[in-house]
N, C-alpha and C positions, 0 to 999 in steps of 0.2 A: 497340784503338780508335785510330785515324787522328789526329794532334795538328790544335790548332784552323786550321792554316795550310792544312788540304786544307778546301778548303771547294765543291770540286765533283766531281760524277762525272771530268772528264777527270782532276785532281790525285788523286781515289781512287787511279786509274789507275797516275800516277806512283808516288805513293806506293809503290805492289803493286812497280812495276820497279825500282823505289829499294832496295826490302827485299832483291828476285832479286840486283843485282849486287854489294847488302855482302854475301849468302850466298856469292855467287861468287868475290867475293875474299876468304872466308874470316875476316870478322871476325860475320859471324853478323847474324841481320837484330835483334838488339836492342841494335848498335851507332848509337846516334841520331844524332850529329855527321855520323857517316857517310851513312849513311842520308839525312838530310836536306839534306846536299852535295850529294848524288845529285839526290837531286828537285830541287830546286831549278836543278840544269844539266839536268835533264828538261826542267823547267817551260821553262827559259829558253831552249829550244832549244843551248842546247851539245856535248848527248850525247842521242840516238834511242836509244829502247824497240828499235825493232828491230836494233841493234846488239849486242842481246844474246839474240835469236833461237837461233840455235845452241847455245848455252848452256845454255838452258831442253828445246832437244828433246835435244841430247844427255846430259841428266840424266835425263827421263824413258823414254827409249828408245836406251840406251847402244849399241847394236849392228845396229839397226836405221834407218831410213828414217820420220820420224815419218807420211808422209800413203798409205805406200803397205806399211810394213812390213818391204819387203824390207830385204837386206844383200847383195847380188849383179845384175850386170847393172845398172848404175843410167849415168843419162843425168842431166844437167841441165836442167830445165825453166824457161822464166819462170811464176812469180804471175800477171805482166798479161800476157799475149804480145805481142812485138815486134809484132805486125799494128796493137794496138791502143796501139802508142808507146810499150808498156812500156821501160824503162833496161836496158839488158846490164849490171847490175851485180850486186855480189855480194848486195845486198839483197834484189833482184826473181830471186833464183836460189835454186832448193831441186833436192834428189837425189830422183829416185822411180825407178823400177823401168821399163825399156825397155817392157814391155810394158803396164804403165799409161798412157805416156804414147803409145802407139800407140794403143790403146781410146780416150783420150779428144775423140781428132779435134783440131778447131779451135777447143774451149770451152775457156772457161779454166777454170784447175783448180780454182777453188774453186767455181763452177760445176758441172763434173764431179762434186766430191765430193758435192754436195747431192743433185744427181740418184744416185748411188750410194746415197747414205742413206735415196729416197726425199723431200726436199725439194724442191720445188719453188723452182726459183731466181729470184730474181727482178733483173731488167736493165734 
């Protein structure tokens, strides 16, 4: 149970990132001091959730590519594409497989994925 300082969906949120980077530095998510230093440079915009992006696929999917699988032939793709002002930075940048990212044309990829899944996307 979440202590009484989360007191909304968005801090849940933090909370869950707050617990990801004390695992990741190795003090274990039921270090609280920690943890809640965490959130709290969440909350306050100090340190980005997606800053720790990488961390989370590369523990769930040690050797692979998390949106395409592979481990070979891989290109970098933007999240937003440059067309649509996405940032050339290392945020807006994930690895998928050359020939994913040929298949998926001009959409963006989470776009893409939906349609892949059979969701209908919505823009």
């Amino acid at each position: 149970m979440p202590p009484a300082v989360v007191k909304s969906v968005k801090d849940l949120i933090y909370w869950q990132y707050a617990k990801i980077i004390a695992q990741s530095a190795g003090l274990g998510k039921k270090d609280y001091g920690f943890v809640m230093n965490k959130f709290m440079q969440l909350k306050q915009g100090e340190i980005f959730w997606n800053e720790i992006r990488e961390y989370i696929k590369e523990k769930e999917y040690p050797n692979e590519r998390i949106f395409c699988r592979a481990n070979a032939d891989l290109t970098l793709e933007h999240l937003l594409p440059q067309k649509y002002h996405g940032p050339n930075t290392e945020k807006n940048l994930v690895w998928i497989c050359k020939s994913y990212n040929s298949s998926k044309g001009a959409r963006r990829l989470y776009e893409y994925f939906a349609i892949q899944a059979g969701v209908e996307a919505l823009m």
